[in-house]
VORO-882204 format. One record per residue: residue in one letter; x, y, z of N, C-alpha, C, CB in turn. Coordinates in pm, whole numbers, padded with zeros to 5 digits, always signed. Glycine has a CB too. Layout:
BEGIN
AXYZXYZXYZXYZ;...
! end
This chain:
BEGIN
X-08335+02011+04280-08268+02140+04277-08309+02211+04147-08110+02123+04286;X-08380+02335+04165-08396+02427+04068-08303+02482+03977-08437+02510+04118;X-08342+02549+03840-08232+02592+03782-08167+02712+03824-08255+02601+03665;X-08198+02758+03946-08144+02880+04016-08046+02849+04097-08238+02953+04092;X-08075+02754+04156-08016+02643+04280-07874+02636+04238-08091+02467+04283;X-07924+02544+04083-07765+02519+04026-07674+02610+03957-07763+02422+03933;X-07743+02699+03918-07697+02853+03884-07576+02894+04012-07860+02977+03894;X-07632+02930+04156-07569+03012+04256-07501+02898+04285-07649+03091+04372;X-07530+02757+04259-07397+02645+04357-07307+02668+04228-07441+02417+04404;X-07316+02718+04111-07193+02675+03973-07090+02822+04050-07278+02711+03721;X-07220+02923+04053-07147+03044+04097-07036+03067+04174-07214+03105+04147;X-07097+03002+04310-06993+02983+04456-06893+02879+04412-07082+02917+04615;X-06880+02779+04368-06750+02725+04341-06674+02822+04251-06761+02585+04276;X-06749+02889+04119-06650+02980+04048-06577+03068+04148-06723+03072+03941;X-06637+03114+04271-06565+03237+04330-06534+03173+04417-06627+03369+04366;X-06507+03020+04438-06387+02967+04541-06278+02918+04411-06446+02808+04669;X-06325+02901+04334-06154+02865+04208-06098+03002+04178-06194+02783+04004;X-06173+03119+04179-06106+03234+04168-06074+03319+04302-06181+03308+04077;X-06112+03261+04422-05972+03304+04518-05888+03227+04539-05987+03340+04643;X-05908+03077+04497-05775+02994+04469-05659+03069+04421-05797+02887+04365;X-05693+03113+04303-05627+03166+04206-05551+03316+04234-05723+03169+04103;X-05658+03384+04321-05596+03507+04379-05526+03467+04441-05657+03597+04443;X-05526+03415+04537-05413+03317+04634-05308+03292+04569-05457+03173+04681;X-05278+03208+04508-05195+03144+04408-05129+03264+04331-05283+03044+04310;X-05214+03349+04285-05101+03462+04225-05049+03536+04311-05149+03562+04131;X-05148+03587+04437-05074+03665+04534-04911+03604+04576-05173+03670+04667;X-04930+03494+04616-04834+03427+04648-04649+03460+04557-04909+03286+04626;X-04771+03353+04440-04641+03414+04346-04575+03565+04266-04657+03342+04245;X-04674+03651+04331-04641+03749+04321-04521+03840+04385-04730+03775+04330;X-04578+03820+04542-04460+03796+04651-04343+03698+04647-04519+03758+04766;X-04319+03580+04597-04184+03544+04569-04136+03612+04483-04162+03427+04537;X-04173+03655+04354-04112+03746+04256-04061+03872+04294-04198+03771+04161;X-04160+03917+04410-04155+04059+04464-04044+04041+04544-04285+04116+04544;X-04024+03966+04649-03900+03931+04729-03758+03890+04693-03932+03840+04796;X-03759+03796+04544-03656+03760+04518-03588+03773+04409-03658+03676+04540;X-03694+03833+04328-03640+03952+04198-03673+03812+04080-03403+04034+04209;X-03733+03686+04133-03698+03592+04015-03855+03554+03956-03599+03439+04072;X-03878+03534+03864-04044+03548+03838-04001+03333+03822-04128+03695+03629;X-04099+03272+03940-04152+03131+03903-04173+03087+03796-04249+03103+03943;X-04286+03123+03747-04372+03054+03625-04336+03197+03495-04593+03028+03682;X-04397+03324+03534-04352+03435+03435-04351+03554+03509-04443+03454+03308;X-04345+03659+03498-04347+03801+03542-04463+03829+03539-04276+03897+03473;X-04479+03914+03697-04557+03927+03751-04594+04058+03812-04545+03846+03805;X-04481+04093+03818-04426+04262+03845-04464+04333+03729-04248+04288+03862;X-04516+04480+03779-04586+04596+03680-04418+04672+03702-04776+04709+03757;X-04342+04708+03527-04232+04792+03631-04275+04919+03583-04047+04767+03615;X-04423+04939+03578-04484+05083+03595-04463+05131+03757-04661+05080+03551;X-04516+05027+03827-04563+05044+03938-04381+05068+04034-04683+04898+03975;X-04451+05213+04140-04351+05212+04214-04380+05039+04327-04353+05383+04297;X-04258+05030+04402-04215+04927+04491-04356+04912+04600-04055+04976+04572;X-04372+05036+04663-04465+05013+04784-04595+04987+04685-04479+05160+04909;X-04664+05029+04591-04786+04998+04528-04774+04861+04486-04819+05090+04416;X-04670+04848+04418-04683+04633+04393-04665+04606+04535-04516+04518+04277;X-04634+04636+04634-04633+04537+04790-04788+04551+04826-04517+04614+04947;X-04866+04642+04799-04989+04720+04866-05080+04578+04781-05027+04937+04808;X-05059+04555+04612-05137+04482+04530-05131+04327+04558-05098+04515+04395;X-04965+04305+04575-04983+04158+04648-05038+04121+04765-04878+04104+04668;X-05028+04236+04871-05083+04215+04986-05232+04176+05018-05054+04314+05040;X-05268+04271+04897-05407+04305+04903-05499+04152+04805-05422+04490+04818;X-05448+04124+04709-05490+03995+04643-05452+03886+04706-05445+03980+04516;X-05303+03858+04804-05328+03732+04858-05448+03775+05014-05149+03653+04900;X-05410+03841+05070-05572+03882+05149-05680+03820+05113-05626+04021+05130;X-05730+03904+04997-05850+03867+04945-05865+03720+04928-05868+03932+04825;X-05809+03566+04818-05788+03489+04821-05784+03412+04949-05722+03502+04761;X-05675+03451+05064-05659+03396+05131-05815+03408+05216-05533+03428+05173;X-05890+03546+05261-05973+03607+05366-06125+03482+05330-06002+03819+05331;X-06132+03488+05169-06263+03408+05096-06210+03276+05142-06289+03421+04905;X-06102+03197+05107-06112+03060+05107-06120+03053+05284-05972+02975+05017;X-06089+03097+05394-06067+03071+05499-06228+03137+05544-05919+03125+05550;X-06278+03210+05527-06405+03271+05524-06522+03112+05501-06404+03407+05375;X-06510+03115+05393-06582+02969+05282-06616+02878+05379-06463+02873+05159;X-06465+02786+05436-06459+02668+05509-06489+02668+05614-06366+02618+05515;X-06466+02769+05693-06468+02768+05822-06642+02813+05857-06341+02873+05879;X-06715+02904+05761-06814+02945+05752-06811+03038+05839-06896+02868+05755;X-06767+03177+05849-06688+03321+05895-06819+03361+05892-06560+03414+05794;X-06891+03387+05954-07001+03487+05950-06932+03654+05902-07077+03486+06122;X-06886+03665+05909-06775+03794+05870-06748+03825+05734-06632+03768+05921;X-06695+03690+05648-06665+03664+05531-06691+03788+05453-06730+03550+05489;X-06828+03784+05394-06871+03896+05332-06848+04056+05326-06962+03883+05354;X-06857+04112+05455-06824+04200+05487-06665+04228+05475-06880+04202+05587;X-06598+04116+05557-06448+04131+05510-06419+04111+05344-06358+04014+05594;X-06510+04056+05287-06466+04072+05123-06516+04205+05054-06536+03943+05029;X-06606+04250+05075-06685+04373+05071-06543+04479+05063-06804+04394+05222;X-06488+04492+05226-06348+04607+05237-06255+04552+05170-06277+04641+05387;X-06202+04425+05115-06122+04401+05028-06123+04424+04899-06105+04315+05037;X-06257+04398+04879-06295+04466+04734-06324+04606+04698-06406+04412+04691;X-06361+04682+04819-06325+04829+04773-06183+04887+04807-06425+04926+04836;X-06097+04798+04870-05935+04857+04842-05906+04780+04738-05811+04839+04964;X-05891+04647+04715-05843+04694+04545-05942+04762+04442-05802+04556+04458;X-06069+04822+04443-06084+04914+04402-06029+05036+04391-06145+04914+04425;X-05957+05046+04498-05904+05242+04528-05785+05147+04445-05860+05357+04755;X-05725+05066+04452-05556+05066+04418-05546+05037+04292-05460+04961+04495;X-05648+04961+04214-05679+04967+04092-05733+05093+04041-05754+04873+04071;X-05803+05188+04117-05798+05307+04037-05642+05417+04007-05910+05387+04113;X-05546+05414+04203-05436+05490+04112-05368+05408+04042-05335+05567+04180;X-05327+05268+04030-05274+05236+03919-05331+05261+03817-05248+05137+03914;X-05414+05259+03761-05501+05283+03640-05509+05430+03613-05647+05224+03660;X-05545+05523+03646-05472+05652+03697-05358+05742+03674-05448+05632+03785;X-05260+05686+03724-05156+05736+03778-05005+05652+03684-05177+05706+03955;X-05055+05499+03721-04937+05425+03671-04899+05340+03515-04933+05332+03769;X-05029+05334+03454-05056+05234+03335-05040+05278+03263-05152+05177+03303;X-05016+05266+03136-05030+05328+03049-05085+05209+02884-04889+05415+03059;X-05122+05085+02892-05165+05052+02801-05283+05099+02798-05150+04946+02787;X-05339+05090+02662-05452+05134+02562-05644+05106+02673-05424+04988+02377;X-05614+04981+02700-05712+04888+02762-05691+04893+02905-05701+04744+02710;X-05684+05003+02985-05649+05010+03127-05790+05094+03154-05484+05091+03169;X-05826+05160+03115-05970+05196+03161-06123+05138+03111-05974+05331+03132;X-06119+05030+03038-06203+04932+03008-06155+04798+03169-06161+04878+02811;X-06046+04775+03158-06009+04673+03231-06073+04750+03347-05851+04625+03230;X-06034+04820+03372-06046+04896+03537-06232+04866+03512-05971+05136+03560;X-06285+04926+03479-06404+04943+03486-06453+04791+03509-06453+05020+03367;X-06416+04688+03438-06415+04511+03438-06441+04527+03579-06255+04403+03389;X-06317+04529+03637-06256+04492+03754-06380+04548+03849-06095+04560+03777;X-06417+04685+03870-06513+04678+03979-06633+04653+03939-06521+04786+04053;X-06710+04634+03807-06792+04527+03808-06802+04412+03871-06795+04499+03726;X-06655+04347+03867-06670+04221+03870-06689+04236+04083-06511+04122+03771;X-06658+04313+04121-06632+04345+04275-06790+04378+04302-06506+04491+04315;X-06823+04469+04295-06999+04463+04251-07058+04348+04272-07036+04485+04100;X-07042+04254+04139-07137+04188+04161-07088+04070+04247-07201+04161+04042;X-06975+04074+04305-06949+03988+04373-06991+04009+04510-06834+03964+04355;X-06996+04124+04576-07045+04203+04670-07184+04141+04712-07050+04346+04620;X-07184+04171+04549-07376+04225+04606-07431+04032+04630-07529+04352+04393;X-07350+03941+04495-07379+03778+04587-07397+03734+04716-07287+03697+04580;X-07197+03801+04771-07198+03754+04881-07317+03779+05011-07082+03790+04907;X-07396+03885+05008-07466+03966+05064-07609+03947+05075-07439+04066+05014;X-07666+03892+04969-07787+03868+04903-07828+03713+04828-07784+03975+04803;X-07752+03685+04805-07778+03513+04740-07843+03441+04877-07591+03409+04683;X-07884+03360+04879-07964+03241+04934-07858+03157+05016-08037+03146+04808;X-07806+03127+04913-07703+03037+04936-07537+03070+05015-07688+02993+04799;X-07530+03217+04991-07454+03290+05065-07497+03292+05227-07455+03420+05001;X-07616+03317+05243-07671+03379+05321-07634+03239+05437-07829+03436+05271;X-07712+03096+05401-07716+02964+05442-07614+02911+05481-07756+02893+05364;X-07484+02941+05417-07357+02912+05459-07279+03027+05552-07284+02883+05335;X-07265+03167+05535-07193+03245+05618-07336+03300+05737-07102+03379+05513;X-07429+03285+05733-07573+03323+05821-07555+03462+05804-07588+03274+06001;X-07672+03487+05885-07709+03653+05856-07645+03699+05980-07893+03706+05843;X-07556+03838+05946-07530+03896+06045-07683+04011+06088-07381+03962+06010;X-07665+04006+06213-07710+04104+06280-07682+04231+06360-07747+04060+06322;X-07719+04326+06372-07644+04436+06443-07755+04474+06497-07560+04547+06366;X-07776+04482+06649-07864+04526+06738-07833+04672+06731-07854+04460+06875;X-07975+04724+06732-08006+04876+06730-07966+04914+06893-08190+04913+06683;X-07930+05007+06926-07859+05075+07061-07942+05239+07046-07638+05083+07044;X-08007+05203+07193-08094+05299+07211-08057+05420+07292-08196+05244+07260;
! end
């Protein structure tokens, strides 16, 4: 195995421990959100109106949940369904960032954030190793 090889396999486990993790916060985001009691710590923005934190948990345990079930099962879909997940929390990270934030570091972070969607995109889509595990979709041309 090449040093590229082990590069994109270090990669793909990083972005299955970090939809673990989306998972895992979504989750506990939604018990906090439901029962007013934060698990481990607070988790709730109380910038954010009610329906925008339901829209953010929804949307991060999705994501988490869509990748790890995508991953295992080998979803030919995967990608694409992470693709539209990652440009809605793009839009919802922009009006929060926008509209609702107000610390110092909210438009550096924001900007983070769809980098990090970017280049996660453009992996799922284009890597080798992406490609080998979810296969290539095809879309027949219609004449």
């Amino acid at each position: 195995m090449n040093v590229l090889d082990r590069l994109s396999q270090g990669f793909s486990f990083l972005i299955v421990f970090a939809a673990s993790v989306m998972l895992g916060w979504g989750v506990l985001g939604f018990l906090e959100y439901f029962t007013g009691a934060a698990p481990l710590m607070p988790l709730q923005n109380p910038t954010f109106p009610a329906g925008t934190q339901f829209v953010h948990w929804t949307l991060i345990t999705l994501s988490g949940a869509t990748f790890l079930t995508g991953y295992f099962l080998r979803w030919s879909y995967t990608p694409v369904a992470m693709i539209v997940l990652f440009s809605s929390l793009a839009t919802l990270c922009a009006i929060q960032t926008f509209d609702f934030m107000e610390n110092p570091s909210r438009y550096a972070d924001f900007m983070r954030e769809c980098i990090y969607y970017v280049i996660m995109s453009v992996y799922l889509v284009r890597a080798k190793r992406m490609r080998d595990r979810f296969g290539r979709l095809t879309i027949a041309a219609r004449a």
